[in-house]
PDB file of N, CA, C and O in Angstrom:
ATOM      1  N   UNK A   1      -7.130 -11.166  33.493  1.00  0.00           N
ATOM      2  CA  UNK A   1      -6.142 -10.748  32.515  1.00  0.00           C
ATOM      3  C   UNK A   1      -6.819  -9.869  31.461  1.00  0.00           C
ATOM      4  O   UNK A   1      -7.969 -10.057  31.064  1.00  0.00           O
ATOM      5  N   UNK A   2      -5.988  -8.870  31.033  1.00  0.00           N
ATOM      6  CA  UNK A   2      -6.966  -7.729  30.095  1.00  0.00           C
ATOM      7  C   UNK A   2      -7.133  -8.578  28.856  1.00  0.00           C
ATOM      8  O   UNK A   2      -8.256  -8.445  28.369  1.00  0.00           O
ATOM      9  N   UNK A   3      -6.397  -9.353  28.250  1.00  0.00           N
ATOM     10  CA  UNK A   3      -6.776  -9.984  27.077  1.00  0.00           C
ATOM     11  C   UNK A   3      -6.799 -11.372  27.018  1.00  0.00           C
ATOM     12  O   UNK A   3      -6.434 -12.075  26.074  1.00  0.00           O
ATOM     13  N   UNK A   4      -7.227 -11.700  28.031  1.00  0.00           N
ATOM     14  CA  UNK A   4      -7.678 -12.924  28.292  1.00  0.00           C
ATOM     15  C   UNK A   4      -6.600 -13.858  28.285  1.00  0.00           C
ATOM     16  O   UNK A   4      -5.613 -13.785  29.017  1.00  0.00           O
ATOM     17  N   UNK A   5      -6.836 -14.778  27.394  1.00  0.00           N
ATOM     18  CA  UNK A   5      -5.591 -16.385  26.985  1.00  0.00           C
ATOM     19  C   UNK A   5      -4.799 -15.094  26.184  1.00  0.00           C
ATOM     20  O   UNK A   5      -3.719 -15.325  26.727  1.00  0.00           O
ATOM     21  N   UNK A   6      -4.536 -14.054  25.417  1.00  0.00           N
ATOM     22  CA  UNK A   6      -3.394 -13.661  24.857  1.00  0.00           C
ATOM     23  C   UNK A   6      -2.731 -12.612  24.843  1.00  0.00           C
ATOM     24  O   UNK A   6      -2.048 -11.943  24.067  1.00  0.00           O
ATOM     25  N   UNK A   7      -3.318 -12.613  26.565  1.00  0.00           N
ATOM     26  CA  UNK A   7      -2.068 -11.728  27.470  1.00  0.00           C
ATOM     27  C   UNK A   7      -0.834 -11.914  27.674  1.00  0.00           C
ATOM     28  O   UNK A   7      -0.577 -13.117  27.732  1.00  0.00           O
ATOM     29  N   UNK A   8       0.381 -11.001  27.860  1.00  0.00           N
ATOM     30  CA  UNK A   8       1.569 -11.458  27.768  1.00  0.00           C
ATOM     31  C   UNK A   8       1.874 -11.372  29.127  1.00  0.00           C
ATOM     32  O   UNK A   8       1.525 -10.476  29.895  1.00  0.00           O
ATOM     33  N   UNK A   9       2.694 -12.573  29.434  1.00  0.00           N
ATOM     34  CA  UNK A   9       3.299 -12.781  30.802  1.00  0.00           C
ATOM     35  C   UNK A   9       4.328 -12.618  30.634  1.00  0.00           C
ATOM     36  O   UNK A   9       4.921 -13.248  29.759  1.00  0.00           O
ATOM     37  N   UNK A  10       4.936 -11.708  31.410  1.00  0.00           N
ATOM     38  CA  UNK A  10       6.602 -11.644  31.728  1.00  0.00           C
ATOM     39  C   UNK A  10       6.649 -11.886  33.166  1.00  0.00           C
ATOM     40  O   UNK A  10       6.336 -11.014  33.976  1.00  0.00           O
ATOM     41  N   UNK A  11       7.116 -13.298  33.563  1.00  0.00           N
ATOM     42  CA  UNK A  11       7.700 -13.443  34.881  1.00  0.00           C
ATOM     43  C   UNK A  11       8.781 -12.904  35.203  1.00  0.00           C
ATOM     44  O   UNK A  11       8.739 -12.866  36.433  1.00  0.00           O
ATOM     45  N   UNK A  12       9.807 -12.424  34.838  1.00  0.00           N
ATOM     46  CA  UNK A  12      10.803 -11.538  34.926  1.00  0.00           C
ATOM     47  C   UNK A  12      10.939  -9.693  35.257  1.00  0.00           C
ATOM     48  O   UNK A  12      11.790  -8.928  35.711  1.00  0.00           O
ATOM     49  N   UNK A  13       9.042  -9.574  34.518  1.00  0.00           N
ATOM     50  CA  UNK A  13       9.227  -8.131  35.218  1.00  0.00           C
ATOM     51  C   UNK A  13       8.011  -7.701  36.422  1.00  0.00           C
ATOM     52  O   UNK A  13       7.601  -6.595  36.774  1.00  0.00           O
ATOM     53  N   UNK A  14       7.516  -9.614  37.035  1.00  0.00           N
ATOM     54  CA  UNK A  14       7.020  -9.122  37.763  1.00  0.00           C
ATOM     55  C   UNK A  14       5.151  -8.618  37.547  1.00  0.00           C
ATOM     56  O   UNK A  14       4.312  -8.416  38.425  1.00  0.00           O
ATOM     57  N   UNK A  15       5.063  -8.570  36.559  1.00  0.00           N
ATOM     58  CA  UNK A  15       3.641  -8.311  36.367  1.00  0.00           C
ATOM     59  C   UNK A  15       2.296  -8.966  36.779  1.00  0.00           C
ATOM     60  O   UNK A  15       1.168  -8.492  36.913  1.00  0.00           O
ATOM     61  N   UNK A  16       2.963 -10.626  36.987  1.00  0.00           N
ATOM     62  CA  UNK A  16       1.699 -11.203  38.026  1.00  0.00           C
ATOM     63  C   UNK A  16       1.619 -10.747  39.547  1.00  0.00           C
ATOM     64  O   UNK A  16       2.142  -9.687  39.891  1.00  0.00           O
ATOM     65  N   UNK A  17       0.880 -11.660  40.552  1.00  0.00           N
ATOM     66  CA  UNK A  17       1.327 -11.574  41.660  1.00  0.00           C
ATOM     67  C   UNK A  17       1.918 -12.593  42.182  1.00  0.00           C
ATOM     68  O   UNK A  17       2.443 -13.325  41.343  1.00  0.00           O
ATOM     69  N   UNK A  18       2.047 -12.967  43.439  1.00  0.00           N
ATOM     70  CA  UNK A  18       2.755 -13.889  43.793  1.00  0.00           C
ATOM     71  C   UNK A  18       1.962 -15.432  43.730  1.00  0.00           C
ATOM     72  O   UNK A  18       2.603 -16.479  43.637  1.00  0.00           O
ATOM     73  N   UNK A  19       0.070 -15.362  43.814  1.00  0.00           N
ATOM     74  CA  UNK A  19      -0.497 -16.517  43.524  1.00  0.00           C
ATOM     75  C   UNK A  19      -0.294 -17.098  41.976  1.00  0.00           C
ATOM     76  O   UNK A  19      -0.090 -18.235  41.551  1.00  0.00           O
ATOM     77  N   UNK A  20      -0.412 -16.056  41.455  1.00  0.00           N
ATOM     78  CA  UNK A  20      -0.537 -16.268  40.161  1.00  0.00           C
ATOM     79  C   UNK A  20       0.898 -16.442  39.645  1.00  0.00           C
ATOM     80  O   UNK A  20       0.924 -16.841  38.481  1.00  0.00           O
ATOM     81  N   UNK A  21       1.729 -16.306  40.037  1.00  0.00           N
ATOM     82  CA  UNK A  21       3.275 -17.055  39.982  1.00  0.00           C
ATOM     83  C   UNK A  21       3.158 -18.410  40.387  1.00  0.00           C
ATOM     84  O   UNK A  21       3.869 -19.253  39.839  1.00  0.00           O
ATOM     85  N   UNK A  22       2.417 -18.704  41.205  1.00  0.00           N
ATOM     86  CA  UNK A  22       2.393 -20.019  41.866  1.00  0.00           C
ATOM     87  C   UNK A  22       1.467 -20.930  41.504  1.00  0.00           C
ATOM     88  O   UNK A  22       1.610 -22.070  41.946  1.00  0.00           O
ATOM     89  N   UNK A  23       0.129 -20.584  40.479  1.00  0.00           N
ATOM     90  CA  UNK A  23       0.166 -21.115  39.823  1.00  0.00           C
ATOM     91  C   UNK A  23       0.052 -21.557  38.340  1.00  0.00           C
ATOM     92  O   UNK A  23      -0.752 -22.294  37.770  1.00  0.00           O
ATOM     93  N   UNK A  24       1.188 -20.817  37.887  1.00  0.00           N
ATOM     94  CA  UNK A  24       1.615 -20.969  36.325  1.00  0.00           C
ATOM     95  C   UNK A  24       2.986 -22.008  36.480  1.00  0.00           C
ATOM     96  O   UNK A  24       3.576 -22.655  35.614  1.00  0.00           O
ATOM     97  N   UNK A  25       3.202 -21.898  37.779  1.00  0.00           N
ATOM     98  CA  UNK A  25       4.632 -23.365  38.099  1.00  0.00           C
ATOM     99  C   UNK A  25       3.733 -24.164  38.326  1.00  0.00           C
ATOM    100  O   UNK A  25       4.124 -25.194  37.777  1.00  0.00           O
ATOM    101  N   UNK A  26       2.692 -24.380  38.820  1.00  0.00           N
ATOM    102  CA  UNK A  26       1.810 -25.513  39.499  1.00  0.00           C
ATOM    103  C   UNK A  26       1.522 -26.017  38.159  1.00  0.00           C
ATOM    104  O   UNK A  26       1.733 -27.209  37.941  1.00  0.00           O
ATOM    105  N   UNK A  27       0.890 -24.974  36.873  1.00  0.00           N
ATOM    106  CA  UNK A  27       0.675 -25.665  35.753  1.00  0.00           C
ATOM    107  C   UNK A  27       1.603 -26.121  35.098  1.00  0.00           C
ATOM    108  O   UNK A  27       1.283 -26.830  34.144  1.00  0.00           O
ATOM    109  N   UNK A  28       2.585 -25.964  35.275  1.00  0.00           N
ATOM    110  CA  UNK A  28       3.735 -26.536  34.223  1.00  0.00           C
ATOM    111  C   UNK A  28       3.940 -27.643  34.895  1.00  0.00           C
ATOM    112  O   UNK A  28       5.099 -27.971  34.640  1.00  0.00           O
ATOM    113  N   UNK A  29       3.420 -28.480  35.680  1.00  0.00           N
ATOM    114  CA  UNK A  29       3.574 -29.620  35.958  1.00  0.00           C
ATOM    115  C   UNK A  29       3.229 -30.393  35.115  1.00  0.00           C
ATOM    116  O   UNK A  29       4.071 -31.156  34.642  1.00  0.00           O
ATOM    117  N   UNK A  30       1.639 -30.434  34.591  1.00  0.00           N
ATOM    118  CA  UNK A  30       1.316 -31.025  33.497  1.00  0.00           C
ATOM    119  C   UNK A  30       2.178 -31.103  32.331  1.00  0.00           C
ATOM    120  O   UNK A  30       2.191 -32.048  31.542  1.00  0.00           O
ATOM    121  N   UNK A  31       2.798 -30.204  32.274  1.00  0.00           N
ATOM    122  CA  UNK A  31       3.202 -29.998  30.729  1.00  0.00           C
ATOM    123  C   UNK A  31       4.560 -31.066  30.669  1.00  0.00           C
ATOM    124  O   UNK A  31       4.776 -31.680  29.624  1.00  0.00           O
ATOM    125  N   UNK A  32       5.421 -31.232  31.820  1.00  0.00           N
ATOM    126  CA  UNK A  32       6.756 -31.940  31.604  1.00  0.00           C
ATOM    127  C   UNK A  32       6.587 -33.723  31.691  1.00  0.00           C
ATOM    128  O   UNK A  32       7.202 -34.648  31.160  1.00  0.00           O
ATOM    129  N   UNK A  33       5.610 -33.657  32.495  1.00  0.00           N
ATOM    130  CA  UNK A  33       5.198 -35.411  32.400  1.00  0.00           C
ATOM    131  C   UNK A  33       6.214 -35.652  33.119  1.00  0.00           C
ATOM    132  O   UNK A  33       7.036 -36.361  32.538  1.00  0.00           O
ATOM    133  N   UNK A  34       6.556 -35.279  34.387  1.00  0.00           N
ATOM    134  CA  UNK A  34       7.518 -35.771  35.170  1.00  0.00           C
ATOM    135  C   UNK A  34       6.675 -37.095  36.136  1.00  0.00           C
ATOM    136  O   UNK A  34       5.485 -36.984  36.433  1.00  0.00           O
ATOM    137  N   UNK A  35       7.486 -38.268  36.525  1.00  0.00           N
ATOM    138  CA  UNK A  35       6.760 -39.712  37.411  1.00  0.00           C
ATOM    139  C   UNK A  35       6.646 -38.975  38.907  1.00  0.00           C
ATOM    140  O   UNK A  35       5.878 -39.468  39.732  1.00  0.00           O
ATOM    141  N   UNK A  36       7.387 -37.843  39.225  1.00  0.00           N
ATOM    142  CA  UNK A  36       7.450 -37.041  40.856  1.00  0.00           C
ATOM    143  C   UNK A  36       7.403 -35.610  40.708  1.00  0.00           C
ATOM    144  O   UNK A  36       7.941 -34.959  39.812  1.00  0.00           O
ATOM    145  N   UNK A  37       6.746 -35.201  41.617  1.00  0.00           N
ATOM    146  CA  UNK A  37       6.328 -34.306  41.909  1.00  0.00           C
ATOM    147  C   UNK A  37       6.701 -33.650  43.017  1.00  0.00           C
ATOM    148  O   UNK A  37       5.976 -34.019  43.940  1.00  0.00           O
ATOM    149  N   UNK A  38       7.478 -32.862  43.363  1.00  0.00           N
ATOM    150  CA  UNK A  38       8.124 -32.425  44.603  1.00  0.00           C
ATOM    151  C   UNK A  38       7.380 -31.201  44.654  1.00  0.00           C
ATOM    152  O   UNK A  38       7.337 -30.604  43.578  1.00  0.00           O
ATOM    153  N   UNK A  39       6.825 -30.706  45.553  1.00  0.00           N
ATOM    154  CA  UNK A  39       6.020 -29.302  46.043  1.00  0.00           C
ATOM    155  C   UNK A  39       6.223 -28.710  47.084  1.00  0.00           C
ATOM    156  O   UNK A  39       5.581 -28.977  48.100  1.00  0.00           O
ATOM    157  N   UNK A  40       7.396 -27.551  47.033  1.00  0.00           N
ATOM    158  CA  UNK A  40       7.297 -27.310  47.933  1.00  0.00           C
ATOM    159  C   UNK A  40       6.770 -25.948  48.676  1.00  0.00           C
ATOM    160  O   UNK A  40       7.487 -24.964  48.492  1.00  0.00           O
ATOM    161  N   UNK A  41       5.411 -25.736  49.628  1.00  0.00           N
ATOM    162  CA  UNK A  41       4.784 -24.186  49.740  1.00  0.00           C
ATOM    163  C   UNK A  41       4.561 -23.806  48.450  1.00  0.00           C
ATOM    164  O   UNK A  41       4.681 -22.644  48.062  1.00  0.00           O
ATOM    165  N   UNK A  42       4.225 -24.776  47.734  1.00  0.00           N
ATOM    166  CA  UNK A  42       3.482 -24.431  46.089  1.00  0.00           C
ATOM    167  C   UNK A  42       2.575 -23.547  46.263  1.00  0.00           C
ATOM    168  O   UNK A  42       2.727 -22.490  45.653  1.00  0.00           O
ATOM    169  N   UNK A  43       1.614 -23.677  46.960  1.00  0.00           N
ATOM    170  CA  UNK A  43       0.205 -23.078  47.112  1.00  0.00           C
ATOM    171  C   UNK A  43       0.329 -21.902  48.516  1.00  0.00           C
ATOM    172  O   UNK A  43      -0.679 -21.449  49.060  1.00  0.00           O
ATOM    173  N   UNK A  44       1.465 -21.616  48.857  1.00  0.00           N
ATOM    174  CA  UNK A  44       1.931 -20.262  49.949  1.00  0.00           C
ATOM    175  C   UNK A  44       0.906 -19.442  49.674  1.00  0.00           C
ATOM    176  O   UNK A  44      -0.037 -19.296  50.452  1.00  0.00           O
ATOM    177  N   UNK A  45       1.011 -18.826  48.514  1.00  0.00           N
ATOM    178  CA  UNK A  45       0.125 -17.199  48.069  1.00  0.00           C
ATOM    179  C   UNK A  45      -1.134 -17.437  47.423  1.00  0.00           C
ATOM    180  O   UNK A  45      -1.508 -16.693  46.517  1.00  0.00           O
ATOM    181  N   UNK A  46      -1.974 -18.638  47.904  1.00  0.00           N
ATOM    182  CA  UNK A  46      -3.061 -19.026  46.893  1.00  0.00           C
ATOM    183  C   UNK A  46      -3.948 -19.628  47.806  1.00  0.00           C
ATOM    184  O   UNK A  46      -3.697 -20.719  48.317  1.00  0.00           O
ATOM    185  N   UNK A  47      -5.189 -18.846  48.091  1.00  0.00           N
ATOM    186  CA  UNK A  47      -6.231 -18.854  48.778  1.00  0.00           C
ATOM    187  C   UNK A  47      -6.888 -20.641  49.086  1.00  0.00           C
ATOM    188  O   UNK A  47      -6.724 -21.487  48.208  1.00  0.00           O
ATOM    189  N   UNK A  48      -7.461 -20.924  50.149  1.00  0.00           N
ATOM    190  CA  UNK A  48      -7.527 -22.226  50.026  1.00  0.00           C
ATOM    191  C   UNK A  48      -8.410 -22.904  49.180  1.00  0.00           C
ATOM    192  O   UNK A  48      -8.252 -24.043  48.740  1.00  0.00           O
ATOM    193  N   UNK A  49      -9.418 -22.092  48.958  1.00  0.00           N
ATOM    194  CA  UNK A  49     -10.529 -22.920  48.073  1.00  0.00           C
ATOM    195  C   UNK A  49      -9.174 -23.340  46.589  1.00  0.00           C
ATOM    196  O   UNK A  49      -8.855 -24.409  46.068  1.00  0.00           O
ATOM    197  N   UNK A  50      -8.801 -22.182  46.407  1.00  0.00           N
ATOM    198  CA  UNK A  50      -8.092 -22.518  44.693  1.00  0.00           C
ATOM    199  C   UNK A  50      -7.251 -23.428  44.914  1.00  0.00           C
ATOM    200  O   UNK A  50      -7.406 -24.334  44.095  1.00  0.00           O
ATOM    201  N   UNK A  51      -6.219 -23.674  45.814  1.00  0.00           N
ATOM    202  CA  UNK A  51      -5.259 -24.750  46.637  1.00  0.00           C
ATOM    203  C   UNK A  51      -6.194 -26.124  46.534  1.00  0.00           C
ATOM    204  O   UNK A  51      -5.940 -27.180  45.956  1.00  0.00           O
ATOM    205  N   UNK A  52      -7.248 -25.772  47.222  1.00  0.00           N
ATOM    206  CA  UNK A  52      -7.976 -27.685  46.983  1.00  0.00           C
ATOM    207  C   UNK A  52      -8.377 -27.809  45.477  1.00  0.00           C
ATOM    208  O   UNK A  52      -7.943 -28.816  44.916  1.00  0.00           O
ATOM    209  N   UNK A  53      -9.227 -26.843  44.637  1.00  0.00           N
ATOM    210  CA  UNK A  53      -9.176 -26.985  43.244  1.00  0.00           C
ATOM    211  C   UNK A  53      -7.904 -27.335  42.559  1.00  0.00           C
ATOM    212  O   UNK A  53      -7.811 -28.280  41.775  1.00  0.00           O
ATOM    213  N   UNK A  54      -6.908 -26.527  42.886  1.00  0.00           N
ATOM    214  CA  UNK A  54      -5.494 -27.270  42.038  1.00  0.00           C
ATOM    215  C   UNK A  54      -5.296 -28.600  42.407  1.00  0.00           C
ATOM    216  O   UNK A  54      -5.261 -29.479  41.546  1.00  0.00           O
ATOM    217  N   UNK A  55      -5.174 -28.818  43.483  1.00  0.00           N
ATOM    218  CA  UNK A  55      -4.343 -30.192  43.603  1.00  0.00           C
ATOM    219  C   UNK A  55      -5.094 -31.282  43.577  1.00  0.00           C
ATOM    220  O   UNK A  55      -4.473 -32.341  43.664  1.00  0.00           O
ATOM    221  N   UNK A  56      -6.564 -31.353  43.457  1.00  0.00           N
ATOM    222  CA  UNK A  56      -7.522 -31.867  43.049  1.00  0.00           C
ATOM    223  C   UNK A  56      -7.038 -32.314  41.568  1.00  0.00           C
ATOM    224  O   UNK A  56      -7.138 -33.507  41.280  1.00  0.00           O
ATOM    225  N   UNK A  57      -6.569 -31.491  40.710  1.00  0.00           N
ATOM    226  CA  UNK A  57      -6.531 -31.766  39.587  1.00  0.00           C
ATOM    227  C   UNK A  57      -5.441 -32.112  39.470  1.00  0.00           C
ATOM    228  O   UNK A  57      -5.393 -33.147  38.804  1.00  0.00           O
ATOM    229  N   UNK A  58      -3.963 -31.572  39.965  1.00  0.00           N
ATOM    230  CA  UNK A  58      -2.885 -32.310  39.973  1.00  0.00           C
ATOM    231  C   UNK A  58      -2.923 -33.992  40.110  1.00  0.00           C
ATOM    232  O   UNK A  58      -2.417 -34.802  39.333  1.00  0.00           O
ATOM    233  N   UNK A  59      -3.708 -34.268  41.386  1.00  0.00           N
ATOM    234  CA  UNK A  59      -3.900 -35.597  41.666  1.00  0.00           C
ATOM    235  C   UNK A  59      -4.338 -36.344  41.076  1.00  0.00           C
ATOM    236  O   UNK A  59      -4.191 -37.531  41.366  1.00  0.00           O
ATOM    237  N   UNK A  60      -5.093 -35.916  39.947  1.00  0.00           N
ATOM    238  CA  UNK A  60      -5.758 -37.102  38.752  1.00  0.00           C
ATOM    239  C   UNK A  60      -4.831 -37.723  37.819  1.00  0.00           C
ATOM    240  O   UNK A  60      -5.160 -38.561  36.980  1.00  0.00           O
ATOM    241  N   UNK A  61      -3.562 -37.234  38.019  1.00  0.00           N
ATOM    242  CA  UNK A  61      -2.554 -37.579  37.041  1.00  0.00           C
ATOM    243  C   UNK A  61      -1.898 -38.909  37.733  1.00  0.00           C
ATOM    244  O   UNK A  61      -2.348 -39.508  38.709  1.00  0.00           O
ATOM    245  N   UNK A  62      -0.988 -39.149  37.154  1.00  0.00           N
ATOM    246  CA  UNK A  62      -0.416 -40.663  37.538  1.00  0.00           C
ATOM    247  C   UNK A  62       1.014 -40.406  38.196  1.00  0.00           C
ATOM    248  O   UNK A  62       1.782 -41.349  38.390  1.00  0.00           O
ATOM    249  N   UNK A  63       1.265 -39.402  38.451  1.00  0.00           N
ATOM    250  CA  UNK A  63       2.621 -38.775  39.553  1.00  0.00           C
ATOM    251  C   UNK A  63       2.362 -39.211  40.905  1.00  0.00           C
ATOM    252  O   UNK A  63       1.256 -39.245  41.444  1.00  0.00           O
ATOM    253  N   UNK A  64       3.888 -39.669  41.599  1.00  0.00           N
ATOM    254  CA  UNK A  64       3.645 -39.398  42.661  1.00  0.00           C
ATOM    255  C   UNK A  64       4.269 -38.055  43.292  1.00  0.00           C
ATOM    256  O   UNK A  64       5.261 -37.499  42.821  1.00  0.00           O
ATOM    257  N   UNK A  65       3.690 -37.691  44.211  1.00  0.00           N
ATOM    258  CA  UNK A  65       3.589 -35.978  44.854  1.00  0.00           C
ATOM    259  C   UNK A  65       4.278 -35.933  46.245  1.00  0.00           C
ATOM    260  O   UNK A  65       3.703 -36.564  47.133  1.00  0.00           O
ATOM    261  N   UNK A  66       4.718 -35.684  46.369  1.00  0.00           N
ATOM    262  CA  UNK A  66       5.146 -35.017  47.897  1.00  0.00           C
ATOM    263  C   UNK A  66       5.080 -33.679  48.063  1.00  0.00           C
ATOM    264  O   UNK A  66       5.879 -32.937  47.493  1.00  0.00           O
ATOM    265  N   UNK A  67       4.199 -33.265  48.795  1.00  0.00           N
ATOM    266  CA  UNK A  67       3.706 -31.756  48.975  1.00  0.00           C
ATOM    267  C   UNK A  67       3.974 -31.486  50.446  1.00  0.00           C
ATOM    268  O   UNK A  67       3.586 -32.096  51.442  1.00  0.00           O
ATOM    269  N   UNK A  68       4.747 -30.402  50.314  1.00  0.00           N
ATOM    270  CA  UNK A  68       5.258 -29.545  51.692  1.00  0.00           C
ATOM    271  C   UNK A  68       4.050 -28.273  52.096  1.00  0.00           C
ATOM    272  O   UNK A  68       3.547 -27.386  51.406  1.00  0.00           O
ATOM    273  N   UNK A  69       3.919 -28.568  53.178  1.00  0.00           N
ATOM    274  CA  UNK A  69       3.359 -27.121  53.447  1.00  0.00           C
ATOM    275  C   UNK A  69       3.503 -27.127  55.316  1.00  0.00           C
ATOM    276  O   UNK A  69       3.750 -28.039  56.106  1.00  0.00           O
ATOM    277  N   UNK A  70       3.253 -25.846  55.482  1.00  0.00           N
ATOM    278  CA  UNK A  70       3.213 -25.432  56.863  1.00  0.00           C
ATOM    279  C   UNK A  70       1.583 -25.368  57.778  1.00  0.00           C
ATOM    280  O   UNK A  70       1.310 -25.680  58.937  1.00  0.00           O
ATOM    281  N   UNK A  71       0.676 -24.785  56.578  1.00  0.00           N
ATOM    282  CA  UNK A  71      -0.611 -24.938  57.019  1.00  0.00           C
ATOM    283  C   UNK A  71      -1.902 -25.875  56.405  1.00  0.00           C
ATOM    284  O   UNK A  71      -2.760 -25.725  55.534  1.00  0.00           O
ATOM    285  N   UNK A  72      -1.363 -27.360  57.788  1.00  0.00           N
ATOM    286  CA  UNK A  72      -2.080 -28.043  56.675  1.00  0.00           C
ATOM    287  C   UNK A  72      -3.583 -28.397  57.263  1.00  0.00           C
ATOM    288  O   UNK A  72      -3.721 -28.452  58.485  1.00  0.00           O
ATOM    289  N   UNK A  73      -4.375 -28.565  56.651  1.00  0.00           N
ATOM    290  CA  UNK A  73      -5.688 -28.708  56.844  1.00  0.00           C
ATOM    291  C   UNK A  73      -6.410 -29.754  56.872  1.00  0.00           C
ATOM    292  O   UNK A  73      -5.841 -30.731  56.387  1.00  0.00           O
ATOM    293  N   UNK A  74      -7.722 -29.983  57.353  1.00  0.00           N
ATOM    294  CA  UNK A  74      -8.378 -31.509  57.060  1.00  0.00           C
ATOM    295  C   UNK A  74      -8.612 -31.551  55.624  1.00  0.00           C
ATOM    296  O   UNK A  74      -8.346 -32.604  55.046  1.00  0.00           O
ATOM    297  N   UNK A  75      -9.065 -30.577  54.968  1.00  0.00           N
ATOM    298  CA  UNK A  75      -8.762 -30.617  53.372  1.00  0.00           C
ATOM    299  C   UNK A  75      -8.124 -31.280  52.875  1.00  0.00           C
ATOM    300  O   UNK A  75      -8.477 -32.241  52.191  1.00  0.00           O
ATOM    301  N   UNK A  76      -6.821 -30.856  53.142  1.00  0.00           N
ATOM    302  CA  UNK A  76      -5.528 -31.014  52.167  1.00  0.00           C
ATOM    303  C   UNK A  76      -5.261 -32.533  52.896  1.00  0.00           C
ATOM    304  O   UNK A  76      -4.449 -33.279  52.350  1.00  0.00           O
ATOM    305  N   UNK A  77      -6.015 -33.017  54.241  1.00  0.00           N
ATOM    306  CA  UNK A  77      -5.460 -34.400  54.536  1.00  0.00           C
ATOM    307  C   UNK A  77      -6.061 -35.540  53.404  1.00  0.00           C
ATOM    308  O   UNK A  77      -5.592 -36.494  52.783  1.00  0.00           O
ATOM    309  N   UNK A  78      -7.369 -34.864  53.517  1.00  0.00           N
ATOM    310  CA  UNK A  78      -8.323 -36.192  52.556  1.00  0.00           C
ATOM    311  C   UNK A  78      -7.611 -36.077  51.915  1.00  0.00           C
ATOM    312  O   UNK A  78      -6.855 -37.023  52.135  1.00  0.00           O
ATOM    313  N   UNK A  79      -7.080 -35.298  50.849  1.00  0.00           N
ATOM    314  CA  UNK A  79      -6.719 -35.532  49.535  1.00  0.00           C
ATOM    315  C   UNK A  79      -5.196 -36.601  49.192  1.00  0.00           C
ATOM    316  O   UNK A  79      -4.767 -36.875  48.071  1.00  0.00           O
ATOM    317  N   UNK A  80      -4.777 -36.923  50.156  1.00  0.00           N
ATOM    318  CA  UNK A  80      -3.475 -37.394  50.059  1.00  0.00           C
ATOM    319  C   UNK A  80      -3.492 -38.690  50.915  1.00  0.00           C
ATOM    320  O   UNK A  80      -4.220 -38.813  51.900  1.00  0.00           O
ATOM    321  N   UNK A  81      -2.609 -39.682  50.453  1.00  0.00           N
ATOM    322  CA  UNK A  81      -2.813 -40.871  50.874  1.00  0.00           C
ATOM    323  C   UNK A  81      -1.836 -40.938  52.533  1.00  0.00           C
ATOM    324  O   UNK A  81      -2.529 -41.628  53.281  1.00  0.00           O
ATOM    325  N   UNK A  82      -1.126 -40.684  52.948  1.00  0.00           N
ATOM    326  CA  UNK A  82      -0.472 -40.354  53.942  1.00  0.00           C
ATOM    327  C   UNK A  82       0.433 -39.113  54.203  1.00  0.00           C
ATOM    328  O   UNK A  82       0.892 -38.384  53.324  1.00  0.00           O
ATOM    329  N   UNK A  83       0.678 -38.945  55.971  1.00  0.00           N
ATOM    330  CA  UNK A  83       1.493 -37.783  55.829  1.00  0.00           C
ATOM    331  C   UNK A  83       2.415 -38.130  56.814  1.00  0.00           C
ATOM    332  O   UNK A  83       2.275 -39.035  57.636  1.00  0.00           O
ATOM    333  N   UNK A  84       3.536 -37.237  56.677  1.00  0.00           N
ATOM    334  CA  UNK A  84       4.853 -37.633  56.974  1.00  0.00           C
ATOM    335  C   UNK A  84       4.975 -36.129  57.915  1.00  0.00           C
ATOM    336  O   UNK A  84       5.027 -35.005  57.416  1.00  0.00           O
ATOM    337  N   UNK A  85       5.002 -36.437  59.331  1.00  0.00           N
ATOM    338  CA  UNK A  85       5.805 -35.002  60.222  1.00  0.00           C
ATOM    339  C   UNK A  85       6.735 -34.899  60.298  1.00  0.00           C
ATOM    340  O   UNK A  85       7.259 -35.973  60.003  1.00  0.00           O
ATOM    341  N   UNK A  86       7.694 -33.923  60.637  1.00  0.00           N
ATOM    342  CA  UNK A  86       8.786 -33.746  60.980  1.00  0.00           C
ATOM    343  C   UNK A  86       9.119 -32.887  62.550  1.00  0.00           C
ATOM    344  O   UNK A  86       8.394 -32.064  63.110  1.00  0.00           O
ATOM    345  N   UNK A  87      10.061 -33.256  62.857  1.00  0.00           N
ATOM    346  CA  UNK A  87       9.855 -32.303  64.438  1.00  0.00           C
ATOM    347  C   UNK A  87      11.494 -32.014  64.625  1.00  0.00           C
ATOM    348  O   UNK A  87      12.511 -32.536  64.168  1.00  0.00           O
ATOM    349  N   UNK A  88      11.371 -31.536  65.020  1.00  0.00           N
ATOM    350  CA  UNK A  88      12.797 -31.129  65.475  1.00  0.00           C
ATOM    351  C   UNK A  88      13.312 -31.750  67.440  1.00  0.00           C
ATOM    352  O   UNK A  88      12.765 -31.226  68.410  1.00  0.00           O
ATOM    353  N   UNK A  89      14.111 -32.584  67.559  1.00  0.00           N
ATOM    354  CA  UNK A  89      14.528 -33.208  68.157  1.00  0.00           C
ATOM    355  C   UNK A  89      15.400 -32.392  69.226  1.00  0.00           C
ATOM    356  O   UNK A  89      15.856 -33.175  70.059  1.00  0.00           O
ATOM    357  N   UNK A  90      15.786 -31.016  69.470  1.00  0.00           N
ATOM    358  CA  UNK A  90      16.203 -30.395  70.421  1.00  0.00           C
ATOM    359  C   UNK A  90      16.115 -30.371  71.978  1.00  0.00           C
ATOM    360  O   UNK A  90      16.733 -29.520  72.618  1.00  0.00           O
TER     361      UNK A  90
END
């Protein structure tokens, strides 16, 4: 960011990119103190190392999380206490 912490963000005109959209919602998690956490393709546009750093830190909180994703990894397994598939029954 050109001025560091007092750069101006306008999500409305677009000036981040799409990681960095994803995670300034990821941070506003902290901020509402919600008990659940619903995620869904939170981390889509956000490289994996930064994906295990975020939710690393998400997870220290006292929420419980349900995190959606499509590409999931042995990474992202440790970090979570179980996982839930879905399949389509056709």
């Amino acid at each position: 960011m050109p001025n560091g912490i007092n750069t101006y963000i306008n999500l409305d005109q677009l000036n981040l990119s799409g990681g960095q959209r994803q995670k300034i919602v990821l941070a506003r998690t902290k901020v509402y103190g919600s008990k659940l956490l619903l995620i869904d393709e939170g981390t889509s546009a956000i490289d994996e190392k930064a994906t295990l750093k975020i939710l690393k830190n998400i997870l220290q909180g006292p929420e419980a999380i349900v995190f959606i994703v499509h590409n999931w990894s042995k990474e992202l397994h440790d970090l979570f206490d179980r996982e839930i598939y879905l399949q389509d029954n056709k």
